[in-house]
Structure formats: C-alpha cells, structure tokens
C-alpha positions as CSV (number, residue, x, y, z in Angstrom):
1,X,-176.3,-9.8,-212.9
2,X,-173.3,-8.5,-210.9
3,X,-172.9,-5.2,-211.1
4,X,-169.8,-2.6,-210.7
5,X,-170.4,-0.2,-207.9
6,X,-167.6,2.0,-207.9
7,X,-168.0,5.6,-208.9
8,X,-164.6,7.5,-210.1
9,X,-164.6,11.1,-210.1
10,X,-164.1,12.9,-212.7
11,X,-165.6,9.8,-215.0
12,X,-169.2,8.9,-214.7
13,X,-168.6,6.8,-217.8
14,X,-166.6,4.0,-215.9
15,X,-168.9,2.2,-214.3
16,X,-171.4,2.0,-217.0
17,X,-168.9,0.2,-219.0
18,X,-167.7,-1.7,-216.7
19,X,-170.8,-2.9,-215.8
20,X,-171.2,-3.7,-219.6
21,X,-167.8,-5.6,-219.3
22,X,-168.5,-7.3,-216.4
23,X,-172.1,-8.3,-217.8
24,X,-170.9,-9.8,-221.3
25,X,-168.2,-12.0,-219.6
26,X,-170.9,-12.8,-216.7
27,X,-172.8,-14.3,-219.7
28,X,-170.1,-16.0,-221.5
29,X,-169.7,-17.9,-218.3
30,X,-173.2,-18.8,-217.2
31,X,-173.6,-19.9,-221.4
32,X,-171.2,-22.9,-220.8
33,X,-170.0,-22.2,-223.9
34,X,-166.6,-20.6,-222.3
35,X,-164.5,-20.3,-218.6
36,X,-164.0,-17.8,-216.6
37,X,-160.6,-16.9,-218.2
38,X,-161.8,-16.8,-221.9
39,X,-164.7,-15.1,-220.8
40,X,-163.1,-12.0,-219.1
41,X,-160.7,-11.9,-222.0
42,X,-163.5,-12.1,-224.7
43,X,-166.0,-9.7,-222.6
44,X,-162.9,-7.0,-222.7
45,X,-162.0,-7.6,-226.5
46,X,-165.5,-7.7,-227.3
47,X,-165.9,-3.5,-225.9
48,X,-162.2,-2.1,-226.2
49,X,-160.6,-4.3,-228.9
50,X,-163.8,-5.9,-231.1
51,X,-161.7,-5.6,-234.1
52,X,-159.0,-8.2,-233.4
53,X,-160.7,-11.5,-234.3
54,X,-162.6,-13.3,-231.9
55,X,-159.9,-16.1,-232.0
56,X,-157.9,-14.7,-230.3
57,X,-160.1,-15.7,-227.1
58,X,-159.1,-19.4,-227.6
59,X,-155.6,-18.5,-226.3
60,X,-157.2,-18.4,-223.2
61,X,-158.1,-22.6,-223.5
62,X,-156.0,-23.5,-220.9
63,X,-156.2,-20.8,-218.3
64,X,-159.5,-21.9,-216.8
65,X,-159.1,-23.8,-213.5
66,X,-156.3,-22.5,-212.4
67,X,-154.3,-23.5,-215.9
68,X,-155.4,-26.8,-215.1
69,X,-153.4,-27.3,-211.9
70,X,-155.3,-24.9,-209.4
71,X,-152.8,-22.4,-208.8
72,X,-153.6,-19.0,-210.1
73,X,-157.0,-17.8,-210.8
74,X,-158.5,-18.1,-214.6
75,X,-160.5,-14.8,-214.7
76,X,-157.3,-13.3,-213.0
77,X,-155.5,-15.0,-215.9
78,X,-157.5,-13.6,-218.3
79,X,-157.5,-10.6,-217.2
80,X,-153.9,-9.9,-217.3
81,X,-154.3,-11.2,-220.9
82,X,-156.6,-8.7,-221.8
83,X,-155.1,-5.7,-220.1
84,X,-151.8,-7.1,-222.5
85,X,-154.2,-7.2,-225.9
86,X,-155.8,-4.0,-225.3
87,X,-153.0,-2.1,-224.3
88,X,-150.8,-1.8,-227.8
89,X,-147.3,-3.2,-226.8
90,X,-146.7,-1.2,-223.3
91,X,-145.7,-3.7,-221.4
92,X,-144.4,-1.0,-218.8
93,X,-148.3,-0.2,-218.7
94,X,-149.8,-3.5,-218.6
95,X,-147.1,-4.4,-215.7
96,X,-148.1,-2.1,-214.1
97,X,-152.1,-2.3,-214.6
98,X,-151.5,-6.2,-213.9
99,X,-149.9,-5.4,-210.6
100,X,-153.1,-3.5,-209.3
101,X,-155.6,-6.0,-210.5
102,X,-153.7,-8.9,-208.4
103,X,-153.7,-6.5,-205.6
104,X,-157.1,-5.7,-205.8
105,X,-158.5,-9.3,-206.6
106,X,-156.1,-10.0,-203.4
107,X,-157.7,-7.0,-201.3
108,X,-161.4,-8.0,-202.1
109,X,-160.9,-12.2,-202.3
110,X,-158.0,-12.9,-200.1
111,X,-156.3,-15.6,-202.6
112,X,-155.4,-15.3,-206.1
113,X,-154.8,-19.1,-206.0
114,X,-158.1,-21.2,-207.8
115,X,-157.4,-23.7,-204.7
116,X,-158.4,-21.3,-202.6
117,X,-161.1,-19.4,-204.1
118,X,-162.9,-22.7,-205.0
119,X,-162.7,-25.5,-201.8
120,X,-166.0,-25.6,-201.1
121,X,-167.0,-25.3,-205.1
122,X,-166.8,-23.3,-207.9
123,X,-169.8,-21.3,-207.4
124,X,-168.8,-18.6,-206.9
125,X,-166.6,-18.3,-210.2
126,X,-169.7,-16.6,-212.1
127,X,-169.1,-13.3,-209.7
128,X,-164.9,-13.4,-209.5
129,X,-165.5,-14.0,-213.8
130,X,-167.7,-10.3,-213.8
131,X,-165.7,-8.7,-211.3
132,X,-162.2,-9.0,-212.8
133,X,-163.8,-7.9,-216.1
134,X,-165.4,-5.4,-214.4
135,X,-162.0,-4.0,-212.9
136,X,-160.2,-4.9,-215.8
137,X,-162.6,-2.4,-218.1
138,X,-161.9,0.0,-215.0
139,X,-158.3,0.4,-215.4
140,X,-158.0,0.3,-219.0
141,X,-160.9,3.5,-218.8
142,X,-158.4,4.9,-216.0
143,X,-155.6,4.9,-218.8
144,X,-158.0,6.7,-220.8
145,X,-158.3,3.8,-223.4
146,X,-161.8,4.3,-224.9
147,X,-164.2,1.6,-225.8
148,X,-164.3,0.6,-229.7
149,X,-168.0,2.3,-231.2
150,X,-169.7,-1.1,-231.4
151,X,-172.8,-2.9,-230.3
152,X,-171.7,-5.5,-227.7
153,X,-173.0,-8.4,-229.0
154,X,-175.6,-10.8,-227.0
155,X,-174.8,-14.1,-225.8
156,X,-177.6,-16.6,-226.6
C-alpha cells in the first residue's frame, strides 16, 4: 500500500486519513473494477462526501487516460473533481485548492500530462492514483472539511 508521509502541525489527524483516502482509491484501482480518475474521485466521496450516491463516480468515465487523448492526468482529473464535490459550491475555494494540487502533482511528477507520466507504461498509475487521493484528502482536511462518520467500505 502507498502510504502518505507528511506530518502537518497542528493536525496529527491528516495523515491518517489521508492514508485512508489514498488506500481506498489504491484499491479501486488495483480491483480493475475502476481508473485512476473514478477511483480518486470515489475514494474521496467515499470518506468526506459518502452520502451523495455512489453514481456520481461514473462522471468520471471518461477521465481515465488522459480523457482518452493523453493529455492531462486522470487521477489529476479526478481529483479536481472531487475537491469541486466535496467542497459545497466555492468555486473560489476549489480554484484555489485545484491550483495547489496541479502544482504539487507538478513539483513531485514533473508532468501533469498522461503522455508523459506513462511512456514507458502505465505502471506506475497505481501510486500517482493514491497519491493524488492522498493530497486531495490533505487539502480538503487543511480547509478544515471533516470526514463524514462512516465505515469506509472494503473493496473485494
């Protein structure tokens, strides 16, 4: 499992849940049953927003692959998504969230373009997948957005 490694002071709670984030879309991926963007968006509906239905998530259809023509990242895509789901119409908030999380995916992976990130194979989709979730559930906990009081359900 990839796992979060960022402490935050002031908030020893963040990285256990984004761990959990970055864990639940992790196994969405490796299940086949979704891509990398519907799993980072159903990993962070699943803990911040389990109450709008599960849907939702197949918005995300055509974001994997870089939408299909290679350009920018699903599990950046999907993120972006779910900061915009989670984060209750303010879009001043969400612009501003989506502008770190393309500089940070920028900082830590060089592209943001799936081209890129994936000539030599996607294999390494499964970690960028857990990351973004990962630093998605980070900045929505920065926010001080709380994760819903549910059981993050297992992926079989």
């Amino acid at each position: 499992m990839i796992s979060i490694k960022q402490e935050r002071a002031g908030n020893s709670a963040i990285p256990k849940v984004a761990d959990q984030v970055a864990q639940v879309a992790e196994q969405l991926y490796r299940s086949g049953k979704m891509h990398c963007a519907e799993a980072v968006l159903a990993a962070v509906k699943q803990v911040f927003a389990p109450q709008i239905p599960d849907e939702v998530v197949q918005m995300a259809g055509g974001f994997g692959g870089g939408s299909g023509a290679g350009c920018i990242c699903g599990a950046v895509s999907g993120g972006t998504m779910a900061l915009g789901l989670t984060m209750s119409g303010d879009k001043k908030a969400v612009a501003l969230m989506t502008r770190e999380l393309h500089r940070w995916f920028k900082e830590d992976y060089g592209a943001t373009c799936c081209k890129i990130l994936t000539v030599n194979g996607k294999s390494g989709c499964v970690k960028l997948t857990a990351s973004v979730a990962g630093r998605v559930a980070e900045l929505l906990l920065e926010t001080g957005l709380q994760p819903a009081a549910v059981a993050v359900k297992s992926v079989a």
